[in-house]
C-alpha positions, 0 to 999 in steps of 0.5 A: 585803886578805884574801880569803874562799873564797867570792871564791876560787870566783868568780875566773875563769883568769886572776885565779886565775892571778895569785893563784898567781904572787903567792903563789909569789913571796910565798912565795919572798921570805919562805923567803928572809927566813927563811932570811938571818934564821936564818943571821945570827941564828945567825952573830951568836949564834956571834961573841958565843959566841966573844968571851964565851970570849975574854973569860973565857979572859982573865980567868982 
């Protein structure tokens, strides 16, 4: 559920506290993701790159 600022505003330490925690960790997990989906996305696209050559290298 999304919050609006007005809940911001009203939350007191310790729930602002927790709210910061969760966002840290969210924030973690998904720069985590980003980057493991950026370097096999990448690593993938390299090993299809290189069996196409092979490939062509073959034929030729």
């Amino acid at each position: 559920m999304l919050m609006s600022k007005s809940d911001v505003l009203f939350m007191d330490l310790h729930q602002k506290h927790e709210l910061s925690l969760f966002t840290e960790e969210l924030y973690r997990y998904m720069s985590f993701a980003t980057l493991i989906n950026e370097y096999s996305s990448k690593y993938l696209s390299s090993i299809h790159l290189s069996r196409e050559l092979d490939k062509n290298s073959l034929l030729n």
